[in-house]
PyMOL Python script that loads the backbone (N, CA, C, O; Angstrom):
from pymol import cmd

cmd.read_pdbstr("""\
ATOM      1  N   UNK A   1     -28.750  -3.742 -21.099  1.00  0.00           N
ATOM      2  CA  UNK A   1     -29.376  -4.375 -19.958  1.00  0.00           C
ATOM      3  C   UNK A   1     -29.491  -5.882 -20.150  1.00  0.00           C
ATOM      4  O   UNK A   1     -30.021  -6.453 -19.197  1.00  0.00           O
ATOM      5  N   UNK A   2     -29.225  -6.431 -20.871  1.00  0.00           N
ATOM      6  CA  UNK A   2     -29.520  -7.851 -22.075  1.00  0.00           C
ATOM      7  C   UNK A   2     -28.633  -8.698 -21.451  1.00  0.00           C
ATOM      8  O   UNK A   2     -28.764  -9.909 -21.272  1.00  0.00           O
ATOM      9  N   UNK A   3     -27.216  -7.581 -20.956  1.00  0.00           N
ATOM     10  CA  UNK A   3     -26.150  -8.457 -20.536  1.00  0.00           C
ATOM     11  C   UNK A   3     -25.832  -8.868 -18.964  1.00  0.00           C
ATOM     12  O   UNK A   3     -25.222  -9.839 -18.515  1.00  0.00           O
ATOM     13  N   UNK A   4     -26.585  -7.575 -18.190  1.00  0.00           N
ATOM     14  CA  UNK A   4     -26.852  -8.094 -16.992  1.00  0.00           C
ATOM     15  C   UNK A   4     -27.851  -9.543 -16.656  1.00  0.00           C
ATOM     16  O   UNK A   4     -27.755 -10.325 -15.710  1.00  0.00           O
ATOM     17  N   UNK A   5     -28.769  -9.547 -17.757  1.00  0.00           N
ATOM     18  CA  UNK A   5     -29.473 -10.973 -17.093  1.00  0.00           C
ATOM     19  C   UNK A   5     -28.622 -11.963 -17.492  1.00  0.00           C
ATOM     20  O   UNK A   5     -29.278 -13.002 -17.568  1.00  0.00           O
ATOM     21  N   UNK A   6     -27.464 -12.150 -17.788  1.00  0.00           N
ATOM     22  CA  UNK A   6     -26.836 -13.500 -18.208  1.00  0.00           C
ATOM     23  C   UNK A   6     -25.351 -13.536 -17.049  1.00  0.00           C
ATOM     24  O   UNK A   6     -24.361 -14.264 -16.972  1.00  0.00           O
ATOM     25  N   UNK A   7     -25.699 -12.705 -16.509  1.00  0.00           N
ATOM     26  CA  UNK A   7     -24.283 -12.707 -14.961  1.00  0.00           C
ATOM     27  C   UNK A   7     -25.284 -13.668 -13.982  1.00  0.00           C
ATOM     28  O   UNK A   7     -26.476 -13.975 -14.003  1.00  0.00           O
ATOM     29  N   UNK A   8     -23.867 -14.030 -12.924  1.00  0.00           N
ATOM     30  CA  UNK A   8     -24.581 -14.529 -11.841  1.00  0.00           C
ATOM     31  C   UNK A   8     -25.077 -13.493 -10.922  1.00  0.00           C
ATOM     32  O   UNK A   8     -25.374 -12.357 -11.293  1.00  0.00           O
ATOM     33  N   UNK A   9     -25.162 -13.943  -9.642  1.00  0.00           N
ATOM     34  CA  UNK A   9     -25.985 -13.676  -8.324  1.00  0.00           C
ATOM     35  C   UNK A   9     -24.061 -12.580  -8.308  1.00  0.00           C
ATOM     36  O   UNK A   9     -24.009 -11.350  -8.288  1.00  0.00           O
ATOM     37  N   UNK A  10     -23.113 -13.286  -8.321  1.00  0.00           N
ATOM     38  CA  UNK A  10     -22.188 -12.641  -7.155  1.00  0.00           C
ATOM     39  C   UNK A  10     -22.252 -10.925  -8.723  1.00  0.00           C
ATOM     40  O   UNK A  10     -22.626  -9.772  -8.513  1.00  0.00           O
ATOM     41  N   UNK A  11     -21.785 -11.470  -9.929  1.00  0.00           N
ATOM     42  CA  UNK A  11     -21.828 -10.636 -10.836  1.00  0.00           C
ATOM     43  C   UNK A  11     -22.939  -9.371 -10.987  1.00  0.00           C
ATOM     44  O   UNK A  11     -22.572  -8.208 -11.160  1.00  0.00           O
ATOM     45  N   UNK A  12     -24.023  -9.686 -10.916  1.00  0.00           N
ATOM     46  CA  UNK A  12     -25.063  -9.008 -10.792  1.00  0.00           C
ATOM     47  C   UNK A  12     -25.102  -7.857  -9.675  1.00  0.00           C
ATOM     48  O   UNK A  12     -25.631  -6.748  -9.743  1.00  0.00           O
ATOM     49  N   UNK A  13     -24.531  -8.329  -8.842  1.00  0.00           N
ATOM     50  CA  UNK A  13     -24.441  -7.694  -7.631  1.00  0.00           C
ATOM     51  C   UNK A  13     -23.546  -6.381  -7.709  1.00  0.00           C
ATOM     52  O   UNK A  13     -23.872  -5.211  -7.510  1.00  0.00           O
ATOM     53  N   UNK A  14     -22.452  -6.871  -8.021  1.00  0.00           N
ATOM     54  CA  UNK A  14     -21.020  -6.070  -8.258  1.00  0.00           C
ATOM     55  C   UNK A  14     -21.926  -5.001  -9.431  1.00  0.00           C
ATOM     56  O   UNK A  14     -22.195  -3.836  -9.140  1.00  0.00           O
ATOM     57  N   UNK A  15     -22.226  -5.487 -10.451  1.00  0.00           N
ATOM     58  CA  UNK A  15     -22.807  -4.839 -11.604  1.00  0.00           C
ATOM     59  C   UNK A  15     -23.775  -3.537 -10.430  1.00  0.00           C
ATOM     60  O   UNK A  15     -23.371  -2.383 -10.569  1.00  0.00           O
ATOM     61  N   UNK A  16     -24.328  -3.633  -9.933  1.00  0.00           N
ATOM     62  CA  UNK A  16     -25.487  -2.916  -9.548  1.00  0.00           C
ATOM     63  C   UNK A  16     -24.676  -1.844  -8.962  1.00  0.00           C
ATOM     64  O   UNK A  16     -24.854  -0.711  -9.409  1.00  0.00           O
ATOM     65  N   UNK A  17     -23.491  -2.090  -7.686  1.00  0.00           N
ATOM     66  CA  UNK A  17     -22.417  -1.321  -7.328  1.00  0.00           C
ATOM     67  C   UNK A  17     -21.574  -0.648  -8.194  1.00  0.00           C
ATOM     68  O   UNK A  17     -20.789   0.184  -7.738  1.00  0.00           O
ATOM     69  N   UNK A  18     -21.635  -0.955  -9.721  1.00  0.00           N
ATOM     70  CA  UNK A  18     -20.658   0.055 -10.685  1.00  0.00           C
ATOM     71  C   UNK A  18     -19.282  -0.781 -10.541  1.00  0.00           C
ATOM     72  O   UNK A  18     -18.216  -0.168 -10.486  1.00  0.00           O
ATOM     73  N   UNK A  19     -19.323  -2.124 -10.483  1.00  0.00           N
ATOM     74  CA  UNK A  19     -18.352  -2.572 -10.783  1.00  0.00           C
ATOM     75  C   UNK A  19     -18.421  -4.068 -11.499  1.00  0.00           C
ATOM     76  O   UNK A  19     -19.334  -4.892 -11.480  1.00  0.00           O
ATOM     77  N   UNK A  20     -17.059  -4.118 -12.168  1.00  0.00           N
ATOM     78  CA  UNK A  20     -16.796  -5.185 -12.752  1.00  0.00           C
ATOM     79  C   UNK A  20     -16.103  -6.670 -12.381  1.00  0.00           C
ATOM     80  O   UNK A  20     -14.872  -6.691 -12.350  1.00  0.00           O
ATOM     81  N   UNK A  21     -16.639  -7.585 -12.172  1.00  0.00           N
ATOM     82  CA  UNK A  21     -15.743  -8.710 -11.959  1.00  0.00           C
ATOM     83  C   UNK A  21     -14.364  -8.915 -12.645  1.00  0.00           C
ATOM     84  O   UNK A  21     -14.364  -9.464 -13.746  1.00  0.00           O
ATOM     85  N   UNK A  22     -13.213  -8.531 -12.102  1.00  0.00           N
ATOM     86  CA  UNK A  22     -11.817  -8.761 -12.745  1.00  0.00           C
ATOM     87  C   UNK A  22     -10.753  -9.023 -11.696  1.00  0.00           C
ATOM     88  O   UNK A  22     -10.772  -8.611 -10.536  1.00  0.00           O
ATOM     89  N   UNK A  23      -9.931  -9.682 -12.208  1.00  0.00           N
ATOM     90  CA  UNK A  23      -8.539 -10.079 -11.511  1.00  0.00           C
ATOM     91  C   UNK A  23      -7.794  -9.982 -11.877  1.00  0.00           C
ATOM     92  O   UNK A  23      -7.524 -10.756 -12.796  1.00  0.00           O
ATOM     93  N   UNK A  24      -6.663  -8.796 -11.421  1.00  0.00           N
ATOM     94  CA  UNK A  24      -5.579  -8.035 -11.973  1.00  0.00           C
ATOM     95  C   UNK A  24      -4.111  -9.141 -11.446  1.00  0.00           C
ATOM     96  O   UNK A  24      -3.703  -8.861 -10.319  1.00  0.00           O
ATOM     97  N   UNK A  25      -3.504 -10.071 -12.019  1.00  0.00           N
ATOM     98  CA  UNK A  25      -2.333 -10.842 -12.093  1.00  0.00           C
ATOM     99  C   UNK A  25      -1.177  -9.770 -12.670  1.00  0.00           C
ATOM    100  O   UNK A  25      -0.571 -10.435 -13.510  1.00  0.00           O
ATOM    101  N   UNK A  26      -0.774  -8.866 -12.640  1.00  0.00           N
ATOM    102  CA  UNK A  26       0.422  -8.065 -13.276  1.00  0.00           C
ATOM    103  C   UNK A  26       1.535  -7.817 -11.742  1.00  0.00           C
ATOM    104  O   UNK A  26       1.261  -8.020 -10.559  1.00  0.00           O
ATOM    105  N   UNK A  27       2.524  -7.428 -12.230  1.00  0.00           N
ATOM    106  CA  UNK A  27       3.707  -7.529 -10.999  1.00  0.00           C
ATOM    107  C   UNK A  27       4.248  -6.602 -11.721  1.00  0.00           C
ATOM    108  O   UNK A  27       4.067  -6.516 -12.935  1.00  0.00           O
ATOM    109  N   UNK A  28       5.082  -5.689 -10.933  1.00  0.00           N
ATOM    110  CA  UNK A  28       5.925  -4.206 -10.957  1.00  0.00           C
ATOM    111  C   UNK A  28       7.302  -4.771 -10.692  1.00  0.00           C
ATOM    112  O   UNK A  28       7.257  -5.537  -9.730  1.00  0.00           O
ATOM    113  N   UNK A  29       8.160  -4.690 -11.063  1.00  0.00           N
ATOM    114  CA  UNK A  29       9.169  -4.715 -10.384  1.00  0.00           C
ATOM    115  C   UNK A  29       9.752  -4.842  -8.814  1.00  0.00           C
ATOM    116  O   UNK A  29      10.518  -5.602  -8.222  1.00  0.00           O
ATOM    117  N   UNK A  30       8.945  -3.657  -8.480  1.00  0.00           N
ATOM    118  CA  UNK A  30       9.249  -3.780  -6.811  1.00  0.00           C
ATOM    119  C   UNK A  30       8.562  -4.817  -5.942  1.00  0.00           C
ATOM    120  O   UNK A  30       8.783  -5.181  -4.787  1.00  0.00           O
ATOM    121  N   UNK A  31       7.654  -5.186  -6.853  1.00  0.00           N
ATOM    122  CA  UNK A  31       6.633  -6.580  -6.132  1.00  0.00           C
ATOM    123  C   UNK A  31       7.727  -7.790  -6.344  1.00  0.00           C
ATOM    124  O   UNK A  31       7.809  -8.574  -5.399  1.00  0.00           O
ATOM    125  N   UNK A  32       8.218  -7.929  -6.999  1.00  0.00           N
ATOM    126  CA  UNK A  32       9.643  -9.361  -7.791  1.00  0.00           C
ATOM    127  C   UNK A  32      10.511  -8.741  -6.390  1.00  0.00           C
ATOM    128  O   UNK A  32      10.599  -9.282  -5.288  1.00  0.00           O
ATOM    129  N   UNK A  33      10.903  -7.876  -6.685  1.00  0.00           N
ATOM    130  CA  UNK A  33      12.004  -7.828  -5.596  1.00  0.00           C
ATOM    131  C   UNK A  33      11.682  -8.189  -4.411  1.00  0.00           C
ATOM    132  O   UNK A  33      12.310  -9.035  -3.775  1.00  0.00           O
ATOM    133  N   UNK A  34      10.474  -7.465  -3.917  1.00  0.00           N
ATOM    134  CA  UNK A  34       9.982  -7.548  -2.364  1.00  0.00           C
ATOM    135  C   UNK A  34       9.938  -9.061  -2.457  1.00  0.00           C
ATOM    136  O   UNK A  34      10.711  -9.479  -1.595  1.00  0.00           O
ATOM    137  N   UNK A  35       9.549  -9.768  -2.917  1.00  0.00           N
ATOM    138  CA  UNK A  35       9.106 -11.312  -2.570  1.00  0.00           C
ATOM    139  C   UNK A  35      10.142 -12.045  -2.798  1.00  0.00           C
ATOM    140  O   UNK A  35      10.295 -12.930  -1.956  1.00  0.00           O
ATOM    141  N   UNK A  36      10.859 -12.009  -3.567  1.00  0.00           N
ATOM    142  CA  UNK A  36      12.325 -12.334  -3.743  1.00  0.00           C
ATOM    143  C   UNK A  36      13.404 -11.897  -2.555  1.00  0.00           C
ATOM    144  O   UNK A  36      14.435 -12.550  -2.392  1.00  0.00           O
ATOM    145  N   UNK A  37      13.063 -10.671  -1.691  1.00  0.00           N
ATOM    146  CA  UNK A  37      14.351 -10.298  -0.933  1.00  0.00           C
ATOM    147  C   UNK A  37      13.413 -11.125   0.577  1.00  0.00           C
ATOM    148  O   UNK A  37      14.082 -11.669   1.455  1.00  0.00           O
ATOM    149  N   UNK A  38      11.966 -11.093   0.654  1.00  0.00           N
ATOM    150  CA  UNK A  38      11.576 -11.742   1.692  1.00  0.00           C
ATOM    151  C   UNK A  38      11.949 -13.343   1.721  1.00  0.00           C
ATOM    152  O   UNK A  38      11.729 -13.799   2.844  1.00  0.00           O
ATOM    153  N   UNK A  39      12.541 -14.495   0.636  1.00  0.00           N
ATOM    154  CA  UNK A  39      12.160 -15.687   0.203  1.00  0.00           C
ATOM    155  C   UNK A  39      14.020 -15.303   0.870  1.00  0.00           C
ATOM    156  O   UNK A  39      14.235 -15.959   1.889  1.00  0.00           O
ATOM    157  N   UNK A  40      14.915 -14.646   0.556  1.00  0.00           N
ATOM    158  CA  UNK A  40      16.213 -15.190   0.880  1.00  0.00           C
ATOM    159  C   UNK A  40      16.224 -14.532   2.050  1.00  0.00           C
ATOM    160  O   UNK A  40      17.315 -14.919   2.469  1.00  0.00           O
ATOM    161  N   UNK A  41      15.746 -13.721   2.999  1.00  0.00           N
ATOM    162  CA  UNK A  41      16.016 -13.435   4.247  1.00  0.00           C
ATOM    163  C   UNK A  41      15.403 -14.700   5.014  1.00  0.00           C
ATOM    164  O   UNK A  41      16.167 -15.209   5.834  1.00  0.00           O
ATOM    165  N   UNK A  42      14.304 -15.208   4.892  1.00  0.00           N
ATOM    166  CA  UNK A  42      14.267 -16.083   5.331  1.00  0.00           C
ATOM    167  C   UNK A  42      14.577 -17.159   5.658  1.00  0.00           C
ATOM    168  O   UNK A  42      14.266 -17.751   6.692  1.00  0.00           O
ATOM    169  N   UNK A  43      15.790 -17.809   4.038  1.00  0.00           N
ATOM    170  CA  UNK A  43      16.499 -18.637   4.074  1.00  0.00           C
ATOM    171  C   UNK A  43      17.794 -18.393   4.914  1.00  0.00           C
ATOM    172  O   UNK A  43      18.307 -19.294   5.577  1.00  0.00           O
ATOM    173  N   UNK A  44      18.448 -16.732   4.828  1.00  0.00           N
ATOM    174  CA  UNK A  44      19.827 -16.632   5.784  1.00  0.00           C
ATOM    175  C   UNK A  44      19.548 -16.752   6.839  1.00  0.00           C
ATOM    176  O   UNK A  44      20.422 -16.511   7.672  1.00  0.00           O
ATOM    177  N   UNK A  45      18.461 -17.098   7.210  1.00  0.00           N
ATOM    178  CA  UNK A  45      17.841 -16.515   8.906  1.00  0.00           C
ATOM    179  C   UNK A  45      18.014 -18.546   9.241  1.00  0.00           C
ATOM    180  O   UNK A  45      18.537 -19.060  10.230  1.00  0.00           O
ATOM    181  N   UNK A  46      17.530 -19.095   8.334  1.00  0.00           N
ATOM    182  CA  UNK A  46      17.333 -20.422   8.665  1.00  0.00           C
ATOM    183  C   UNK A  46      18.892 -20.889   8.703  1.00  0.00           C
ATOM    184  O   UNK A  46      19.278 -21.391   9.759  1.00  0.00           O
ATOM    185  N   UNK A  47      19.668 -20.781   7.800  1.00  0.00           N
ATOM    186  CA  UNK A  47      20.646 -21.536   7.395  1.00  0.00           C
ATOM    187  C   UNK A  47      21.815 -20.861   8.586  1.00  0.00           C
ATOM    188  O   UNK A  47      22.817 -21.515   8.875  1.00  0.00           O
ATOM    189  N   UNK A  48      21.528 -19.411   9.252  1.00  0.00           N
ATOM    190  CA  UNK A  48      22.373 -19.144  10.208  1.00  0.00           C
ATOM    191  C   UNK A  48      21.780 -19.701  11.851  1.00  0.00           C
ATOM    192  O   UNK A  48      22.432 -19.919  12.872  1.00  0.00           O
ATOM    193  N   UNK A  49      20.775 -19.775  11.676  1.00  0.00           N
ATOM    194  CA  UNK A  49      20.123 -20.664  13.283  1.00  0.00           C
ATOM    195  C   UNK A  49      20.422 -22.072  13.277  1.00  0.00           C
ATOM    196  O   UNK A  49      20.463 -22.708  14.330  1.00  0.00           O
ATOM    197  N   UNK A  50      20.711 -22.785  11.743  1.00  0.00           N
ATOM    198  CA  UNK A  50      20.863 -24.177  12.324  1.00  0.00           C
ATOM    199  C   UNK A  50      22.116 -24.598  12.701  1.00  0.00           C
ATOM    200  O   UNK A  50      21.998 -25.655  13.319  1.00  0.00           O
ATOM    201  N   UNK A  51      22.896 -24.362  12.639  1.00  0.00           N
ATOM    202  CA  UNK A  51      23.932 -24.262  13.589  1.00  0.00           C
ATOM    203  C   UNK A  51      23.619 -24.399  15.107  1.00  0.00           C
ATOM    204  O   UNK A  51      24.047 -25.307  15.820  1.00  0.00           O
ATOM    205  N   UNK A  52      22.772 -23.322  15.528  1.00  0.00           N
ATOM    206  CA  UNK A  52      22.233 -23.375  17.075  1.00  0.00           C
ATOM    207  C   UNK A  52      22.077 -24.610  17.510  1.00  0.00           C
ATOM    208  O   UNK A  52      22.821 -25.238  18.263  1.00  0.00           O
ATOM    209  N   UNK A  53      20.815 -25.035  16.881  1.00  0.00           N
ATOM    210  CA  UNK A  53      20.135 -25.838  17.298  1.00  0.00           C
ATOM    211  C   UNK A  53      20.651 -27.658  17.160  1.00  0.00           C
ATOM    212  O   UNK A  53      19.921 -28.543  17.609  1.00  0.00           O
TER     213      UNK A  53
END
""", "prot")
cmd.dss("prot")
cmd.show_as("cartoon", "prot")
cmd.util.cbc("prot")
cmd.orient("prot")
């Protein structure tokens, strides 16, 4: 209990709900791809409209 009085207001809170303050940064494979296949559709989409315009 020693360690709850040394969290903040937002920590304390979470604590009381059964949870922990954390931030999960890890990537799967299919997350690289997805953002990678969204970053070049976007570019064929650009590089075939400017022509149009």
């Amino acid at each position: 209990m020693a360690d709850i009085d040394k969290l903040n207001e937002d920590e304390r809170l979470l604590a009381e709900l059964g949870y922990k303050q954390e931030l999960n940064r890890s990537w799967s494979g299919f997350h690289n791809f997805a953002i990678s296949f969204s970053i070049i559709s976007i570019l064929a989409g650009c590089f075939t409209t400017f022509g149009v315009a």
